[in-house]
N, C-alpha and C positions, 0 to 999 in steps of 0.2 A: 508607471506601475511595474513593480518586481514581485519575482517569487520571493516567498518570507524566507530568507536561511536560517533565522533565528528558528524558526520552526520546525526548520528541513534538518538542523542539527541538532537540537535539544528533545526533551523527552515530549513524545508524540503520542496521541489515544490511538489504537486499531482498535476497529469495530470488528467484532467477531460477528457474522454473521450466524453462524447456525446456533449458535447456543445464546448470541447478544451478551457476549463476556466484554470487557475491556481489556487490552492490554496494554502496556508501557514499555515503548522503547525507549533507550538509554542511550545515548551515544558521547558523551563528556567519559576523556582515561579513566577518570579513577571511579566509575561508575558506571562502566560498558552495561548497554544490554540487559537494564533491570525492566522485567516482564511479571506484569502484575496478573492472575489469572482468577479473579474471585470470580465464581462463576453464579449469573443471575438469571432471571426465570427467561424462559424462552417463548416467543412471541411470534407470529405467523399471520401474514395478512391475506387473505383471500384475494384470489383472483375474480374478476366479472369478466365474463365472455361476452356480456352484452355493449352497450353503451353509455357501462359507468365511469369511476375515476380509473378502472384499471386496465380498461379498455384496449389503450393503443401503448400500454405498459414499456418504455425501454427501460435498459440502464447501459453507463458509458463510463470510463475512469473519464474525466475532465482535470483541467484548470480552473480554478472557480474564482472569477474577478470579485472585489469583495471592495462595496466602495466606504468614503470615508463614513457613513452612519454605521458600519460595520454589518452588510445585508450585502449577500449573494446578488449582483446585479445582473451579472453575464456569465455565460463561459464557453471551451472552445473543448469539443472532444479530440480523442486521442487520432481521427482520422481529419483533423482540419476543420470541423463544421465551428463555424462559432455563432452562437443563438444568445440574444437578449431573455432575460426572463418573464416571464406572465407577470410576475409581481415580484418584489423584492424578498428574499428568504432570509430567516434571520434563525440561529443557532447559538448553545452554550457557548460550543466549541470556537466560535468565530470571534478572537478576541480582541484582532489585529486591524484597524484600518488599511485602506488605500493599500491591499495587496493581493497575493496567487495564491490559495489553496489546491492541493491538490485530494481529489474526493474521487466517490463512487456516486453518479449520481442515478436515482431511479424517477422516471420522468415522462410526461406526455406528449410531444411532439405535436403542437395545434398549430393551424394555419388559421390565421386572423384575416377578419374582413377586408384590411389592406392587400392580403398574399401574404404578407411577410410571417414567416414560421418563429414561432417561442418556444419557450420550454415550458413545460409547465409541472413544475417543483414538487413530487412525492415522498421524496426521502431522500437527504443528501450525507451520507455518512465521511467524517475525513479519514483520508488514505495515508499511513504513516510512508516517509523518503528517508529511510534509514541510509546517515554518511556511511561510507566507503571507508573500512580504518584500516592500514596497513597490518600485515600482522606484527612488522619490526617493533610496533605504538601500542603491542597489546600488555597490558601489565598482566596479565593474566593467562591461564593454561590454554591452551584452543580447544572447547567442547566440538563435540558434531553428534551430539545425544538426537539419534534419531527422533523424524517427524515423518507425515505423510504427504507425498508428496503430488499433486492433482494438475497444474500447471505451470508455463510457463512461458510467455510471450514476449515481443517484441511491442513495444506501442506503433501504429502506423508510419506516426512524427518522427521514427526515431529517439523522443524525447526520453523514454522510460521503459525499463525493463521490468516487466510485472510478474509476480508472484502468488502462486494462490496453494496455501498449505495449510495442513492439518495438524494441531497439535494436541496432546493430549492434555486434558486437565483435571481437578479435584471438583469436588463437590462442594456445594454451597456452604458446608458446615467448616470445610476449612477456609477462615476465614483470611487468612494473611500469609498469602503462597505465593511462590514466585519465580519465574524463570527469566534465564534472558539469553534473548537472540542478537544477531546483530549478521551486517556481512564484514567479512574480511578478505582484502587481496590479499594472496597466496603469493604470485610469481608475475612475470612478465613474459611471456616463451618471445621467440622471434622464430618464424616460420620458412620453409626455406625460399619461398616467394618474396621473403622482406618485409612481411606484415607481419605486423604485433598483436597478440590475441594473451589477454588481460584475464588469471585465473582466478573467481571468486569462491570462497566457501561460506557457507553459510555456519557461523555460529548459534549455537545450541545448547543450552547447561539447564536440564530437566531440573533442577534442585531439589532434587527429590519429591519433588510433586507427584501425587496419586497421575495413574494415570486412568482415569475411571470413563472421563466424557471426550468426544469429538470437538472439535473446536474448528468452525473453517474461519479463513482469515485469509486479505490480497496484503501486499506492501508493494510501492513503487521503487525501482533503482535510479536515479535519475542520471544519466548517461553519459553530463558533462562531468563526473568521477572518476570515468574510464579512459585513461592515457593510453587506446588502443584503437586499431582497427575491425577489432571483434572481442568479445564475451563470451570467458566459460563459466557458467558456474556448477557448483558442486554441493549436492545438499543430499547428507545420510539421511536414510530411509530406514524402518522397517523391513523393507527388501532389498538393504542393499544399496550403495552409494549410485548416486542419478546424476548424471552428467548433461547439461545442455549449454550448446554451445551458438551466437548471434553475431554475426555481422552488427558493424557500428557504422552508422550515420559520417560522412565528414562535415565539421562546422561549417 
């Protein structure tokens, strides 16, 4: 079992969560970065404080083992737990056999009459792993058309550097609008201790889209991209370029 790269590199759905927009990442040259932003009706699921479905409510960025009928069988979150699931999950999105997604999943944590803990499947949305493109590979101008910016983490594994931003988008009536994001490395500093710390910027080309609504949205970086001993990345704001900077994992 591998992670998909055909998927980790080609055009990817993010699930927007606050508004449930789609977006489309790009990552093939001559087609960097196209961001689809048609924006659809927005949905809200209640919580139960009692001892409903929503009860013991998580959510976890995962790897999501996906076996050969094509249904979520397993998966392992970003702090090491890895849990079989209550039952098999099956998705549009899930097109590929016998492989790794990576998702956001939202989930119940049940202990079964053996002890042994499950997951048990609420809503498993997939998480776009936009490549790493040099900027030398960019055939294009370098946007940094500000966004908002809300976090930015480390995954526990080391595996993945996560993202969680805000962009601005159009309204429902514009029907065919489009922006595109992507990352790009910047530079390679070398430090004067001898470590290498890997400069990313975040690409950004608003294309002229309204910018009327909120939009939150994660992406994963996945970490074997970064030829360093640390991460900086760089992503314009509304207020001002934001600089956050990560220790990296050795293989």
């Amino acid at each position: 079992m591998k992670i998909d790269s055909k998927k980790f590199q080609n055009v990817l759905k993010w699930q927007i969560t606050a508004a449930t927009t789609v977006l489309f990442w790009a990552v093939a040259i001559f087609s960097l970065f196209t961001l689809n932003l048609s924006l659809l009706s927005c949905t809200q699921d209640g919580y139960d404080k009692g001892d409903g479905i929503y009860s013991y409510l998580r959510g976890d960025f995962i790897e999501a083992v996906v076996g050969a009928d094509k249904t979520l069988v397993s998966l392992t979150t970003d702090d090491g737990e890895t849990l079989p699931l209550s039952q098999p999950y099956s998705a549009k999105w899930i097109t590929r056999p016998d492989t790794v997604y990576r998702c956001m999943l939202y989930y119940n944590k049940v202990r079964e009459a053996n002890g042994q803990y499950v997951a048990e499947p609420i809503s498993v949305l997939e998480v776009p792993c936009p490549k790493v493109v040099p900027l030398a590979e960019l055939e294009t101008e370098m946007k940094t058309d500000p966004v908002k910016f809300e976090s930015a983490w480390m995954g526990k594994n080391g595996r993945y550097l996560n993202l969680n931003l805000i962009v601005k988008t159009a309204s429902q009536e514009d029907e065919e609008v489009f922006q595109r994001l992507g990352i790009v490395q910047d530079t390679i500093i070398t430090n004067p201790d001898a470590t290498r710390t890997c400069c990313l910027r975040l690409y950004h080309d608003q294309g002229g889209v309204p910018e009327y609504y909120s939009a939150n949205s994660y992406a994963s970086i996945l970490t074997s991209q970064i030829p360093a001993d640390s991460v900086r990345i760089s992503i314009n704001t509304y207020s001002g370029v934001v600089e956050k900077t990560f220790p990296l994992k050795n293989p």
